[in-house]
N, C-alpha and C positions, 0 to 999 in steps of 0.2 A: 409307722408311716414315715419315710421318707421324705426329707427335705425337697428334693425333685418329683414325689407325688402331687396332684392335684388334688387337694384339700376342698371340697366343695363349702363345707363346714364356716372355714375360712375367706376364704376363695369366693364370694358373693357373684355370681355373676348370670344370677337369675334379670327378669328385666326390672327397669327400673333400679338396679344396684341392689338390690336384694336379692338373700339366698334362694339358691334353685328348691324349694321344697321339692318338689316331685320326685330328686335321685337323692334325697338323705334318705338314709338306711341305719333303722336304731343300731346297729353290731360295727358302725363305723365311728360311733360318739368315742368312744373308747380310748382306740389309736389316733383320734384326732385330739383328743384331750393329751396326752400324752406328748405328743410332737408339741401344741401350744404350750403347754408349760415347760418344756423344755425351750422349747424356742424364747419364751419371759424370761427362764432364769440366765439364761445366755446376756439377754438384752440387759437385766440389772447387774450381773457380774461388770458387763465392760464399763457401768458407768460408775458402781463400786469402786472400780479400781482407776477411774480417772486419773490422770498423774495431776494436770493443770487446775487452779483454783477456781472454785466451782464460779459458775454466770448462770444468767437465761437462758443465752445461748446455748450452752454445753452442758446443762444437767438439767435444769429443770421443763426447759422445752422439750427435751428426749425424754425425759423421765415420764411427764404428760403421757407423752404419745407412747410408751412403751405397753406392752403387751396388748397390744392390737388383736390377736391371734386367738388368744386366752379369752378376751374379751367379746372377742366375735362367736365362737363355738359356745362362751358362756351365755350370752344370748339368745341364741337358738336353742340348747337344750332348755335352760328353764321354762320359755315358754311353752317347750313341748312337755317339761317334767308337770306344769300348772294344767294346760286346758286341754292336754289331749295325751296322758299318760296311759300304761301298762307296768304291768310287772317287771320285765325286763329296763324299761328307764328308771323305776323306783329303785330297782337291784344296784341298778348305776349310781344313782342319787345316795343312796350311802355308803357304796365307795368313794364319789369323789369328796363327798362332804370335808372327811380326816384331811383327804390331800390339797384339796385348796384351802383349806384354813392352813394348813401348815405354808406350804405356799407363800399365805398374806403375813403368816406371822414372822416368817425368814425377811421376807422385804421390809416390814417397819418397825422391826428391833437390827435392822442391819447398821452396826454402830459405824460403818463408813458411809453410808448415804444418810444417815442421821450427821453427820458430822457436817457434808456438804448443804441441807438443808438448812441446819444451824447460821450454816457461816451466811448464808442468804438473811436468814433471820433473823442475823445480828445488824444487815448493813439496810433492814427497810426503813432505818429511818432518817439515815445518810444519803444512801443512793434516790435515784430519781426515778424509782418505778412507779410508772399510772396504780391507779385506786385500786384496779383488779387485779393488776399483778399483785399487788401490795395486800391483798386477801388472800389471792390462794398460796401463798409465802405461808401467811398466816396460820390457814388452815393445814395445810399442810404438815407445818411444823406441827400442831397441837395434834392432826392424824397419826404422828411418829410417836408424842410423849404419852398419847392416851393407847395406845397398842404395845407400851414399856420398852419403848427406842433406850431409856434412861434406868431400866433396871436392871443391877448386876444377873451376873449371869445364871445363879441358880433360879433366881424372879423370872426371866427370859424362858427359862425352860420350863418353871409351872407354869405360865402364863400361857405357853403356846402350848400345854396339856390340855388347859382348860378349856381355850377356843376350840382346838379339835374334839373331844367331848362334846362341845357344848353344840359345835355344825353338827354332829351325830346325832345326838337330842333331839334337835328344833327338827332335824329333817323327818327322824320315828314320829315325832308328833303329828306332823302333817298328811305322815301318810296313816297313821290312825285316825283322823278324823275323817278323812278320806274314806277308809273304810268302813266306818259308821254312819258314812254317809250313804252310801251304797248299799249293804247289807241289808235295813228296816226300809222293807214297803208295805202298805198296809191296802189292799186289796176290797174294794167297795162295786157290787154288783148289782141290788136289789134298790129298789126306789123308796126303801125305809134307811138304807142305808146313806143315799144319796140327799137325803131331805134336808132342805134350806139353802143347797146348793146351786147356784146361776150357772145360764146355760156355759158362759165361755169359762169359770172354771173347771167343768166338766170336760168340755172339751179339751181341756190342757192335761187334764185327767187320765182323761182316756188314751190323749196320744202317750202320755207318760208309761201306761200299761202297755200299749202296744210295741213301744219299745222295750218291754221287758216281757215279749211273747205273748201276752195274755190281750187278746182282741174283742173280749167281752166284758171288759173290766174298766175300771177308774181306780188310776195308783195314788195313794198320796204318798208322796217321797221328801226326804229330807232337805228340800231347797228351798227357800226363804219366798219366791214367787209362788209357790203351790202352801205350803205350811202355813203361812198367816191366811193368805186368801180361806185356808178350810177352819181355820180354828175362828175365824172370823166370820164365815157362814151355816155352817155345820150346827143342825139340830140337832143331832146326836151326842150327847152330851160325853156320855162313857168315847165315843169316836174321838174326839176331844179330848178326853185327857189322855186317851192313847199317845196321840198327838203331839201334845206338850210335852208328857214323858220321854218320848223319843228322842223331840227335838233338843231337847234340856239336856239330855243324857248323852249323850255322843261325846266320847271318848273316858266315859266314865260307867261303863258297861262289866268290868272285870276281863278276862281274857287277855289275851295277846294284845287287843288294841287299846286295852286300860293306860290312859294316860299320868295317872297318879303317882308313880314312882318317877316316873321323866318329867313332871311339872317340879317335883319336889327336887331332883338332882340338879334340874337350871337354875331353880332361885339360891340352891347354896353355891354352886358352881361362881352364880352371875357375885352373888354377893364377896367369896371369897377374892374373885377377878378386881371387884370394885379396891378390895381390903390392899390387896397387892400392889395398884394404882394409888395409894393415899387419901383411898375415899371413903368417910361411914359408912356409904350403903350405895349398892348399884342404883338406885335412885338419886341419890348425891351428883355421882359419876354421868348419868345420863344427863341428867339437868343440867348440871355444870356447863352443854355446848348448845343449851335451850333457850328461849329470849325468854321463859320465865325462871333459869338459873338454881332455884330452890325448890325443896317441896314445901315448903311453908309458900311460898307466893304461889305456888297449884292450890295447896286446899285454900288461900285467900280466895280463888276464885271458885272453888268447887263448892266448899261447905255455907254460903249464905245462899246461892240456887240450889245445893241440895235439901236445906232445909224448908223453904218455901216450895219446894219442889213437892216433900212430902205431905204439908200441911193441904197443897193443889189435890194430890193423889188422893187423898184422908176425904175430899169433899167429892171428887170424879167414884171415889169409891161407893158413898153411902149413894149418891144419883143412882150409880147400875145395882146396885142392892134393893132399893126400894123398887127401880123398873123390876126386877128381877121375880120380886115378892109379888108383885103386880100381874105377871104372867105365870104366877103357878110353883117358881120356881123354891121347894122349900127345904132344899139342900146347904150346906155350908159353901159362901160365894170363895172360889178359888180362883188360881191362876189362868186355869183352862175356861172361864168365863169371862175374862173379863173381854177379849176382843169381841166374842160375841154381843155381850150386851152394849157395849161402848157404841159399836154399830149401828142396834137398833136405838139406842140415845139419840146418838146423832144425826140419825132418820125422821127422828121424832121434831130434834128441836130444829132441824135446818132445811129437813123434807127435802133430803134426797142423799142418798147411803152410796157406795161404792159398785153396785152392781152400774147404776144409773149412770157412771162417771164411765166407767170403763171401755164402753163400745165408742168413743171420742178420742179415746187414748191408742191408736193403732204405734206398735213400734215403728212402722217405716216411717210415720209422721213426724213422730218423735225424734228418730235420726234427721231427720230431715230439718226438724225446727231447731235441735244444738245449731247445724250448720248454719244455720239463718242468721239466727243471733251471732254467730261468728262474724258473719260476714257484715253484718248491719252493724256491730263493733271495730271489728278491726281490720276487714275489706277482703278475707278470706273466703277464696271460691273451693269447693271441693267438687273434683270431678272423679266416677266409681273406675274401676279399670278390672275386669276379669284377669285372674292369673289364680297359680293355684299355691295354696299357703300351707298352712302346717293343720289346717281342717276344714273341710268342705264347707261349713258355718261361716268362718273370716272371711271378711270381706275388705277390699280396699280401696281410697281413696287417696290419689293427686291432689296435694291443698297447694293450691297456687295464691299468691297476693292479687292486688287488686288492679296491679299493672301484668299480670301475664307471669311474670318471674315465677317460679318453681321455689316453695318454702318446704315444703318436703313432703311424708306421705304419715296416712293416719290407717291404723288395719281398725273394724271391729270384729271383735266376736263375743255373740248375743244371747247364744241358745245353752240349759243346762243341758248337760250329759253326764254318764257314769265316767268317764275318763278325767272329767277335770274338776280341777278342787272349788267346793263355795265360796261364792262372796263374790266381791264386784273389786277391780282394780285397774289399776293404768301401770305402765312401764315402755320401756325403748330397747327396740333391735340395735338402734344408736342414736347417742345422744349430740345436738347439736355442737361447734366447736368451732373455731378458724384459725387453727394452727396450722403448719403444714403446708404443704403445696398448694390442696384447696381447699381444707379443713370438713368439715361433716353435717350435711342435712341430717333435722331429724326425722327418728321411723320410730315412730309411737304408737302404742295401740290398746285399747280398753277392751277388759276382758268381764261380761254382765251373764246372770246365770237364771234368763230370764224363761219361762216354761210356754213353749213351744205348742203353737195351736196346730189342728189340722191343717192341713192345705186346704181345704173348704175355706176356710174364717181365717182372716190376720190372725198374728198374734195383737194380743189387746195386752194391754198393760194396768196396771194398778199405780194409783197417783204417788205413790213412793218408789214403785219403779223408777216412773217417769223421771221423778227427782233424780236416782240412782246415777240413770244415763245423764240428765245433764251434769251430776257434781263430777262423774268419771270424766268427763268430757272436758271440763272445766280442767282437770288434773292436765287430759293428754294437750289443750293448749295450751297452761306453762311450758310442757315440753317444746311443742312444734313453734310457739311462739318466741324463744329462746335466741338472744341474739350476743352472744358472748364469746371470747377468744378463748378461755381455757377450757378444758373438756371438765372437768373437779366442779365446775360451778356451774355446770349448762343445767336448764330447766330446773326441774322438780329438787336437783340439788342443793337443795336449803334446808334451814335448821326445821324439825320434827313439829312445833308448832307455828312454823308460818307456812310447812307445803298446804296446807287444807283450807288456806283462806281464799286460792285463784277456784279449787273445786266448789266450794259453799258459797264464794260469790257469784256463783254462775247458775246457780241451781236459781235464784231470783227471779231470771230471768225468764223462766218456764210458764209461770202464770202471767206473764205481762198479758194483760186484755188483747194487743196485736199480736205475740205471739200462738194463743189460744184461738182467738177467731180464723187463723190462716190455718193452724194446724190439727186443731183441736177439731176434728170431722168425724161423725159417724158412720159407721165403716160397712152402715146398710142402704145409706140415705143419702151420705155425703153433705149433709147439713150440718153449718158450724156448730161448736156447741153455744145452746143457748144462754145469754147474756145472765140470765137469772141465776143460771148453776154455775155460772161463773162466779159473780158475785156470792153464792152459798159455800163455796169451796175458799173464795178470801178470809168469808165471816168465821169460818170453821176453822181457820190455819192453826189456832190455839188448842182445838176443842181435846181434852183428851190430853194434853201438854203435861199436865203429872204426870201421869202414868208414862208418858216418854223420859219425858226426862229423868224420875229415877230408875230409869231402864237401864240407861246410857251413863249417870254419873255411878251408878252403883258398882257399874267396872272398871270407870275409870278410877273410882276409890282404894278397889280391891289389887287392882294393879299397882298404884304406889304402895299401900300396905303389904304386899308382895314383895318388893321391890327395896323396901324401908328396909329389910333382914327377917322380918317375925315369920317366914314362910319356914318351919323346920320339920315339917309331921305334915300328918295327911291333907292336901289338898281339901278335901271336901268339909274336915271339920274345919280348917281354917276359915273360910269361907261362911262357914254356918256360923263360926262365933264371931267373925266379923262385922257378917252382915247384923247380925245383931244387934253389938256392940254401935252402929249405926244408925239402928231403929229402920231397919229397910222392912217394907209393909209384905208381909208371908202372900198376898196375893199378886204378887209383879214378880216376874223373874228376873235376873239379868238382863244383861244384851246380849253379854258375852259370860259363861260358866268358865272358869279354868280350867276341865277339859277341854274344853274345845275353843279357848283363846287365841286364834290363830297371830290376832296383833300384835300378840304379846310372845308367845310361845316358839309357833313357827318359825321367826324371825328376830332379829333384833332392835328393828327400826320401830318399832310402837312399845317397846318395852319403857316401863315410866314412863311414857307418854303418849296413853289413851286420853288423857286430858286435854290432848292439842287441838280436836274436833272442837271442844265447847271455847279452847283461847281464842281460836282462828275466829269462831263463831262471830264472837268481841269485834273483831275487826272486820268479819265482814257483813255485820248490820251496819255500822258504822260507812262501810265502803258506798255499800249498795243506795245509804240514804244521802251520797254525795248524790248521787242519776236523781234521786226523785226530788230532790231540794231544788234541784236547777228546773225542774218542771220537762225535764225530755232522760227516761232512763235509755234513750241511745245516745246522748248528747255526745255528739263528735269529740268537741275538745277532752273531756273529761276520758272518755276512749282512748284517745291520745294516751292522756296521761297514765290512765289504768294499764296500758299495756308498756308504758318505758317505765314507770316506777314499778312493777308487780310483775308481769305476765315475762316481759322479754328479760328482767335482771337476773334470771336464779341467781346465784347466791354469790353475787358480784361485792355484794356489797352488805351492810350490817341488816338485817330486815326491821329492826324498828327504823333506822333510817328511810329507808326505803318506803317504810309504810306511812312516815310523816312528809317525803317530799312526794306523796299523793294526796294526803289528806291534810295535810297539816297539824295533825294530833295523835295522840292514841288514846283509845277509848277508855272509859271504865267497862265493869262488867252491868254496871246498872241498864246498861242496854238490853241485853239478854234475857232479864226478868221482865221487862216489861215486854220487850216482842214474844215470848213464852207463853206472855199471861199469867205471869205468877204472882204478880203482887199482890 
């Protein structure tokens, strides 16, 4: 592709400032990748070879803004390679993997724009640059030293062996799991087979078959909105451990999409990387740009809640064992029992279970009450606008302020399908900015893989969904609410365990009694839900908290231990003598198996820190109980505050700072135990 080609890829001039989805054509990603990074390396040569003494002005402003190009087409494709892939963009995805890791590694071992950074970062404590410039200086420089700007040259050239390996890796993994995502459906037809099942998972069911050709059927597939929902209702007990097996098993099946030999090559890969950098362990090296710095201050906060965590689980356990003996049940209590009976516990002692919750939970409601609370917080209106996106599912919204002004745009997309990968996230077409001529609104969007009803019946949602959509949402308003000059520190741009405290502080707001009475309708009646099951779903918020919580710290364990260097040999036994070695109870699974670790595996940005979910956690109980101390959790001022110290700084500025000129403190972890209920 030619310089005088129209680049649509590039070239944004769909409306609204956003790409034309409708004329990209996957056989163009190709020559459009090709021209952007050519067009990058062009734009970092001239500033390489700068003759005059590096400024703001003249390197680092440019340097911001360069590869525009690279960065736009990277955009576009990922979110096509995540929520709406084929074979053809996967074929893509590990070609380009090698060449933009090489790419990144040419740019920050380039020991002349390392040099011109340097000389910036020897003069920030002479010159007179504002606080943010005087960060991303900072950051910047440590993004040079930790990518080995400072390593002789044979180090240079392993180094950028290992990242390109290592984008080869992470990308097989993802499309392994991907694959095992797809491949096991498990096909339920007869009304023995369907026993203990409510009607709207059925229906989710059914449409799940229908999309896999089978009109007379109910699929259970491997997505997180269908699999708990049936291992959670399903009297079939053998259907159930099918079930769990399946879902446990993905990416550790043998075959082609056996991810055991590629789990094991990244952690010697990552660890070698770390050894290269002057670090003990790619745990060291992660930490090192973390607000908790060591892995000794992670397990400080991991191992006193993991162990009250287990002695919770030890008493949740013997409860569904005796209900269990009570209804007949006189098999050995496994993993594939416990949702079930936990269920019927909880029905028992609070009288009223999740089927009952669920016809109250419609998702349009739900999108509808994040925006609420946006707006009752920080004065943001969203208005929908039809256009057509990268899947007929995405949807989009104009978030404008509270005077009219245009803050930028939000897409969702809600529904699972076979083309796009599990889990729930947030990310930006672009990220906020105001450099430039007129610097960059953000276009953020949240990607949920929520199981799709007929068109007869809403989709209904399950009360962790609903969490789901507000913490993702909470994600995409750091983004959108993002009010900074450099592009390096807009939004979500902050250190690994402070991005999840703007998602988990917002997730609070879902049960507020006025948000529930307005949104919370049943979606046959349209009658609020009732006061009482509101109240049974407060009392319940702990109920069952063992068993979560060593769900969740058991991988965030296994991924520092991972991470530590002792990963040398088979994935699955490490793991087994781990968890041991832990005392993790044989009837809880994971959350996450290292097959199919995508936080860790897929990517680099959760690797040594899967622990940031429970740090952030810390801080935002803590946040959340400044709204209810003051007796109004929409209390204006504090809104205020919540949004210029947290929501609009990304990463301006140090994040404990940040988190004390909102709250005044920072928290212990003693918080955490007691909102858990573990004590």
């Amino acid at each position: 592709m030619s310089k005088t080609d129209h680049n649509p890829f590039v070239e944004w001039n769909g409306a609204l400032g956003l790409p034309d989805f409708s004329i990209l054509r996957d056989d163009g990603f190709a020559p459009a990748f090709d021209a952007a990074l050519q067009a990058a390396e062009e734009e970092i040569e001239a500033l390489a070879t700068l003759q005059d003494a590096p400024t703001i002005e003249n390197f680092l402003v440019p340097f911001e803004l360069s590869g525009k190009d690279l960065d736009r087409i990277s955009a576009v494709f990922f979110v096509r390679a995540g929520v709406h892939s084929n074979e053809p963009i996967q074929n893509l995805e590990r070609d380009l993997a090698p060449k933009l890791s090489r790419f990144y590694s040419r740019l920050l071992m380039d020991s002349r724009l390392f040099y011109k950074i340097d000389t910036l970062y020897q003069q920030r404590e002479t010159c007179k640059f504002d606080s943010e410039t005087c960060r991303v200086i900072e950051e910047t420089w440590k993004k040079f030293v930790r990518n080995g700007a400072r390593l002789g040259i044979k180090g240079k050239e392993r180094l950028a062996e290992i990242n390109e390996r290592l984008a080869v890796l992470m990308t097989l993994f993802n499309h392994n799991v991907l694959k095992d995502d797809n491949n096991w459906v498990l096909y339920l037809e007869t009304e023995e087979e369907l026993a203990g099942l409510p009607h709207d998972l059925r229906n989710a069911m059914s449409q799940a078959a229908r999309e896999r050709g089978r009109e007379k059927a109910c699929a259970v597939i491997l997505t997180r909105a269908i699999i708990i929902p049936f291992l959670t209702f399903s009297d079939r007990r053998d259907l159930r451990e099918a079930a769990m097996e399946a879902w446990t098993g993905r990416g550790a099946n043998g075959g082609a999409a056996d991810n055991s030999l590629i789990i094991t090559e990244i952690a010697r890969l990552r660890d070698e990387k770390a050894k290269l950098l002057g670090f003990s362990s790619y745990a060291a090296f992660k930490l090192d740009s973390s607000m908790a710095k060591t892995s000794d201050m992670v397990m400080d906060l991991l191992l006193p809640v993991w162990e009250k965590a287990k002695k919770k689980a030890k008493i949740e356990q013997d409860a569904l064992q005796r209900l269990a003996a009570e209804s007949g049940h006189d098999k050995t209590f496994t993993a594939w029992d416990w949702h079930y009976y936990a269920e019927k516990l909880k029905s028992r002692q609070y009288a009223f279970d999740q089927a009952e919750l669920k016809p109250y939970l419609q998702l349009e409601h739900m999108i509808q009450a994040a925006f609420w609370v946006a707006k009752k917080l920080f004065g943001l209106i969203f208005e929908e606008k039809k256009m057509p996106l990268w899947h007929a599912d995405a949807r989009l919204w104009l978030v404008k302020n509270a005077d009219g002004s245009v803050l930028g745009i939000f897409i969702g997309d809600y529904f699972a399908r076979a083309s796009k990968q599990s889990g729930a996230w947030m990310s930006a077409l672009q990220s906020q900015h105001k450099l430039g001529w007129k610097g960059a609104k953000p276009i953020v969007y949240n990607i949920n893989n929520f199981a799709r009803s007929s068109q007869a019946v809403p989709t209904l949602l399950t009360l962790d969904d609903a969490y789901t959509l507000f913490h993702e949402f909470g994600h995409a308003l750091h983004g959108l609410l993002s009010d900074v000059t450099w592009p390096s520190v807009s939004g979500t741009s902050v250190t690994r365990d402070f991005v999840e405290l703007p998602s988990q502080l917002y997730e609070n707001w879902l049960t507020v009694p006025k948000v529930m009475e307005k949104f919370a309708r049943h979606y046959k009646t349209g009658q609020a839900m009732p006061k009482k099951l509101l109240k049974k779903i407060i009392e319940a918020k702990s109920f069952n908290s063992g068993f979560e919580t060593v769900q969740y710290i058991s991988s965030a364990l296994i991924d520092i231990a991972v991470h530590s260097g002792r990963l040398f040999n088979d994935p699955a036994q490490f793991e087994k003598a781990e968890l041991k070695r832990l005392g993790m109870p044989d009837t809880i699974t994971m959350m996450h198996r290292l097959s199919h670790f995508k936080h860790v595996f897929s990517g680099d940005d959760y690797s040594a820190g899967y622990y940031s979910y429970l740090w952030s956690e810390v801080l935002d109980v803590d946040a959340f109980a400044a709204f209810t101390e003051s007796g109004d959790v929409f209390n204006p001022q504090l809104a205020v505050k919540l949004k210029e110290c947290i929501y609009s700084t990304g990463g301006s500025a140090d994040p404990v700072k940040l988190y004390k000129a909102f709250r005044g403190h920072v928290p212990s972890a003693d918080a955490i135990i007691r909102e858990r209920g573990l004590e």
